[in-house]
PLY file of the C-alpha trace (Angstrom):
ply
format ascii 1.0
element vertex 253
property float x
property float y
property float z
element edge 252
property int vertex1
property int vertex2
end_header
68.72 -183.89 -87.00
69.45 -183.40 -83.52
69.42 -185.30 -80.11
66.46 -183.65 -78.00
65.02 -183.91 -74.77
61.49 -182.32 -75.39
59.31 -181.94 -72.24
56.16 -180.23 -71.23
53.76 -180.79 -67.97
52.22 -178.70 -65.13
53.40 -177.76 -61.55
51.00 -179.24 -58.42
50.34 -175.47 -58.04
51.06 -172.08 -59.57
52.52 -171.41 -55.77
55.66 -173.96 -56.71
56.87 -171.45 -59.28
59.21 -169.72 -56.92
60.28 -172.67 -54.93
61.35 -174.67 -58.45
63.17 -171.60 -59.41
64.81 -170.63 -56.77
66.05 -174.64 -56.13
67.39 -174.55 -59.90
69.14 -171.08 -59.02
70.99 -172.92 -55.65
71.85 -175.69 -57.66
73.26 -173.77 -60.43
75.68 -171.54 -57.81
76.39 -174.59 -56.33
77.67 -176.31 -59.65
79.29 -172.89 -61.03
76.47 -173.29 -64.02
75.65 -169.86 -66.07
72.02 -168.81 -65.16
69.43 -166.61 -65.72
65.97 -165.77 -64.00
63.42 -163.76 -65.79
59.88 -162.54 -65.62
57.26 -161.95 -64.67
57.04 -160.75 -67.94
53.62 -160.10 -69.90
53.03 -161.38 -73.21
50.11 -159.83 -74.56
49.37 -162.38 -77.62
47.60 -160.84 -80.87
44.88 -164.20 -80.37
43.65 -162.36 -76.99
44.96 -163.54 -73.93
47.59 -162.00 -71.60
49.87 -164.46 -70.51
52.29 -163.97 -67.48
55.81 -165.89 -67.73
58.69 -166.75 -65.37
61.43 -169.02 -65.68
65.12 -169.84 -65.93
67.56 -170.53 -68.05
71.03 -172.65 -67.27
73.81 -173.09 -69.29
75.85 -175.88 -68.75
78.54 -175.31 -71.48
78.04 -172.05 -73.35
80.37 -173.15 -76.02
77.35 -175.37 -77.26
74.96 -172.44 -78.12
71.64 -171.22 -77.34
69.69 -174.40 -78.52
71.81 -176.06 -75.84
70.39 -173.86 -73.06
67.95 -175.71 -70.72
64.76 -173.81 -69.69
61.71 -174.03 -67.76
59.15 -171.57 -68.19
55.82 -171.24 -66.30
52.64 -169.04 -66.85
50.51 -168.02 -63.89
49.24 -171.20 -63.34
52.05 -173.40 -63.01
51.68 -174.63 -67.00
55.08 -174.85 -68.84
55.58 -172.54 -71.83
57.52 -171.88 -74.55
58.45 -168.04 -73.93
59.88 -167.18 -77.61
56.69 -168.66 -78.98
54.59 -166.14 -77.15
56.72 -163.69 -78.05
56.63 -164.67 -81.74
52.73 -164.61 -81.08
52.99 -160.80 -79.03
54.55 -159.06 -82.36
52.63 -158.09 -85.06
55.45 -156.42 -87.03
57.45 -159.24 -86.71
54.95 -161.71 -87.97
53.90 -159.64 -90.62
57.44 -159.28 -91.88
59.32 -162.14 -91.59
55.55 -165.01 -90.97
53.16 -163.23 -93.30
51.63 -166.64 -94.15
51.39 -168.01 -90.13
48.66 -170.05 -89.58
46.26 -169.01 -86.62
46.92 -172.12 -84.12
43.33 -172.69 -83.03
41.09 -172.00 -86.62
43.99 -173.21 -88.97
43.37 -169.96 -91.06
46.25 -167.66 -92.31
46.29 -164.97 -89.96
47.67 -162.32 -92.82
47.25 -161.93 -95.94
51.07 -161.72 -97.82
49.66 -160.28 -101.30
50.15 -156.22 -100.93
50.59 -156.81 -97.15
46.48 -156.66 -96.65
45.19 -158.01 -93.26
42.84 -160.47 -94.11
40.76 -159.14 -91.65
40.21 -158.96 -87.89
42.22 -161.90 -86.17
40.02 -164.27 -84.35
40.60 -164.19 -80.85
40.62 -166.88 -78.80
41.06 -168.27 -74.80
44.21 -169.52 -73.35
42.80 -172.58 -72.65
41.88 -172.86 -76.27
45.65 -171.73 -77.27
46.79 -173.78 -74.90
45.04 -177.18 -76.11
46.93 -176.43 -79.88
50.44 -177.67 -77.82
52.14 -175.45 -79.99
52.92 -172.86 -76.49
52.99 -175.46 -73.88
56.57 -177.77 -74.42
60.00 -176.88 -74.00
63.03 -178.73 -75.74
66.76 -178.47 -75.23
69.30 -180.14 -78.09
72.19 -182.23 -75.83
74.06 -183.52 -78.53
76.80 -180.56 -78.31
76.57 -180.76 -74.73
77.52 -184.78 -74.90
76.68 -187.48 -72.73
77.30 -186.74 -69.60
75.11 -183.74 -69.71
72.20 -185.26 -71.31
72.42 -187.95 -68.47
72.58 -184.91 -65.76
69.44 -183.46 -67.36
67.61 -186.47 -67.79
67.97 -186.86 -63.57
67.29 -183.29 -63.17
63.91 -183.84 -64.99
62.76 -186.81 -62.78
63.88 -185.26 -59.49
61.92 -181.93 -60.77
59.10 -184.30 -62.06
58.59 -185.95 -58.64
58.93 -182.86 -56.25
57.11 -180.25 -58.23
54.87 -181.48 -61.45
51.53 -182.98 -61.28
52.42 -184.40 -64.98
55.83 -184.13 -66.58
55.82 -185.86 -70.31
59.49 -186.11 -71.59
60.66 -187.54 -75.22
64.26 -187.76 -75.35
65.38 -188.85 -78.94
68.19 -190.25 -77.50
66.73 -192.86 -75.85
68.21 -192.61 -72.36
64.97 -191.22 -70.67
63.04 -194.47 -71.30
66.02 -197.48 -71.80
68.87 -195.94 -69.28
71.45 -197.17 -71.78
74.15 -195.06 -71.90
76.00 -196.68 -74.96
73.32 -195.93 -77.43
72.94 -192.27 -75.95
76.70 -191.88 -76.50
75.97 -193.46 -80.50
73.64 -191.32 -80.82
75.37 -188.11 -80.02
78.28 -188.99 -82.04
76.74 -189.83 -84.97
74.85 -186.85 -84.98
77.77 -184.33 -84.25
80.07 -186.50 -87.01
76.46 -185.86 -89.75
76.90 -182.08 -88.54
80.37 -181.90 -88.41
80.37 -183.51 -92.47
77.37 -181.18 -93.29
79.72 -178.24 -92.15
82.70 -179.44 -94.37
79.86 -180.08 -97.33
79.32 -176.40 -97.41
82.99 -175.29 -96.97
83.66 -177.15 -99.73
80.72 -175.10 -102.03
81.64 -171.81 -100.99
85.36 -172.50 -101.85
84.12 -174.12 -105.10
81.05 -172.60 -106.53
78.84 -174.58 -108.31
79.20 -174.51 -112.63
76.67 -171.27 -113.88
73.67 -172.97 -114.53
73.41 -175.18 -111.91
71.00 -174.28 -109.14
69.26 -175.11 -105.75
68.27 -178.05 -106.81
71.58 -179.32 -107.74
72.75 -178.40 -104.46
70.34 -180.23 -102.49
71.05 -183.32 -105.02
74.98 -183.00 -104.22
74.00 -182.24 -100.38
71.97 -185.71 -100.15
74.35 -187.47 -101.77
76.92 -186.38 -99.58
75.03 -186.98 -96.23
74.26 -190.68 -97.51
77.86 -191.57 -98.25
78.55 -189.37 -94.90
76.00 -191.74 -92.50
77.58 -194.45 -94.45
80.74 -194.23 -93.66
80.09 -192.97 -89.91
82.08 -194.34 -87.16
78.85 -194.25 -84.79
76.12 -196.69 -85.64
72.64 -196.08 -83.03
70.57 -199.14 -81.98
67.44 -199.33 -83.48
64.22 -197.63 -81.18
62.86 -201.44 -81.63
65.68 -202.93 -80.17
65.94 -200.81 -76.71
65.16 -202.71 -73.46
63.08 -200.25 -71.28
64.34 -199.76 -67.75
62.17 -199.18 -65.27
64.51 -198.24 -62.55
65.39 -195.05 -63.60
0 1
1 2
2 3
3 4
4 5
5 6
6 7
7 8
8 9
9 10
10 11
11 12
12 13
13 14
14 15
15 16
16 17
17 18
18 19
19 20
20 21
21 22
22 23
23 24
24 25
25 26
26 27
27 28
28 29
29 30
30 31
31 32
32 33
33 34
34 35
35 36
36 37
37 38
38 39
39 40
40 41
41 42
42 43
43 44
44 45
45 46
46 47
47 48
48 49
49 50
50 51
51 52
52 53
53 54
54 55
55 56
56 57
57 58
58 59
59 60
60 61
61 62
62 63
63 64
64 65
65 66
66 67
67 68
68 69
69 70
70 71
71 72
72 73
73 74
74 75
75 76
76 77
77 78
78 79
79 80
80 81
81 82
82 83
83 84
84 85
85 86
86 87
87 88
88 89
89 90
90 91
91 92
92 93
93 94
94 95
95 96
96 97
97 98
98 99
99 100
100 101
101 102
102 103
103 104
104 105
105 106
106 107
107 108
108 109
109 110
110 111
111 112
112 113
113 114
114 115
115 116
116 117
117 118
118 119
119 120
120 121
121 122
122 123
123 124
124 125
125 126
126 127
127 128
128 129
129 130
130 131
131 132
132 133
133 134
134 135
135 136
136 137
137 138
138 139
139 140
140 141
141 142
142 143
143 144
144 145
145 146
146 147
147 148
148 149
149 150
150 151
151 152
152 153
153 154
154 155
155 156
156 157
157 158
158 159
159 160
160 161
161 162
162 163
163 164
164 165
165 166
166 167
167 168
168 169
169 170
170 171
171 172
172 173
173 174
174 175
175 176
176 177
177 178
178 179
179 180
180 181
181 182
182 183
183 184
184 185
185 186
186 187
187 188
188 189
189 190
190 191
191 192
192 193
193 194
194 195
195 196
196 197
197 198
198 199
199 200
200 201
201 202
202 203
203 204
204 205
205 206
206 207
207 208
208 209
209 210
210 211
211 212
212 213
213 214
214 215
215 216
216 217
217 218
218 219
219 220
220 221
221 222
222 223
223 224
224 225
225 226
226 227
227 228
228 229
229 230
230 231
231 232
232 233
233 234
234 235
235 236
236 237
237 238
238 239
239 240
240 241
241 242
242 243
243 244
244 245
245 246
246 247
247 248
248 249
249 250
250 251
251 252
């Protein structure tokens, strides 16, 4: 449970990579927002291909974490990425260890076999553009909720001035409704429910490890107490979001 803007698109041409980074690095001096430039840096992916990656990162309040950090990575065409997926995807050790059961993303097959750590045999490569078509590289997602309203608002514009200058095709699903409705008030319900449902989730599990649960209860107990906690929790909220049904779309955004 979060509120998410989740994007993904393509650049007019891989030759706007600099220009969009270097316009988001102004900007960010300019505003006195943390930043970051990286890349080129090659991800050589166990399904084949060798992808090349730049980007940025900004921070607009660091006190909000790293799922609060906005970034917009490219691969040598101009296509936006997800850089920690192709990471994920470059390292076999890691996958093996921690993902033994990961599914390949093109044939659907379990890349590993977990029993005895066996390889189940020669992963299947495949092309980019194959990878590529599987969406599960190619979308990039920041959660505003910590970073509040006004933020989320500054992002949203950000997007569409980025969108219009630079992207052939910019998709953007922001769970807080603002992208589509421009309503403010349910963005700011939204937020504030969700950081109150956090906020009670935190105090949920303060309360366990201060008072363990009797012997033989066990994770299932928990996640009975947990649920009935975060019902009585949304219950009782101060914030109450307007239903998706019920937004007016504005167009003048």
């Amino acid at each position: 449970m979060s509120v998410t803007l989740t994007y993904s698109g393509r650049l007019k041409s891989a030759g706007m990579i600099g220009p969009l980074l270097q316009e988001l690095g102004a900007l960010a001096e300019e505003h006195g927002w943390q930043y970051e430039l990286t890349g080129p840096n090659e991800h050589a992916l166990l399904l084949g291909p060798v992808v090349v990656v730049r980007g940025i990162h900004l921070t607009l309040a660091p006190e909000a974490g790293l799922l609060a950090r906005f970034t917009l990575s490219f691969d040598q065409d101009g296509l936006l990425v997800h850089e920690n997926n192709l990471q994920t995807y470059s390292d076999e050790k890691f996958l093996r260890q921690y993902m033994p059961e990961i599914a390949h993303p093109v044939t659907r097959k379990r890349m590993f076999d977990s029993v005895l750590g066996k390889a189940e045999g020669p992963i299947k490569k495949v092309s980019w553009k194959e990878i590529v078509s599987t969406g599960i590289f190619t979308r990039g997602y920041v959660r505003t909720n910590r970073l509040g309203v006004a933020n989320h608002i500054l992002l949203c514009k950000l997007l569409r001035y980025l969108g219009k200058k630079y992207f052939a095709a910019l998709q953007v699903n922001d769970s807080g409704g603002y992208w589509k409705t421009g309503d403010a008030s349910g963005l700011a319900e939204s937020i504030g429910l969700t950081n109150f449902m956090f906020d009670q989730i935190g105090n949920f599990f303060d309360y366990v490890n201060n008072n363990p649960l009797p012997r033989n209860a066990g994770p299932d107990d928990l996640l009975k107490d947990l649920s009935a906690f975060a019902a009585a929790a949304y219950k009782n909220a101060p914030y109450k979001p307007v239903e998706s049904s019920k937004l007016k779309s504005n167009k003048s955004l």
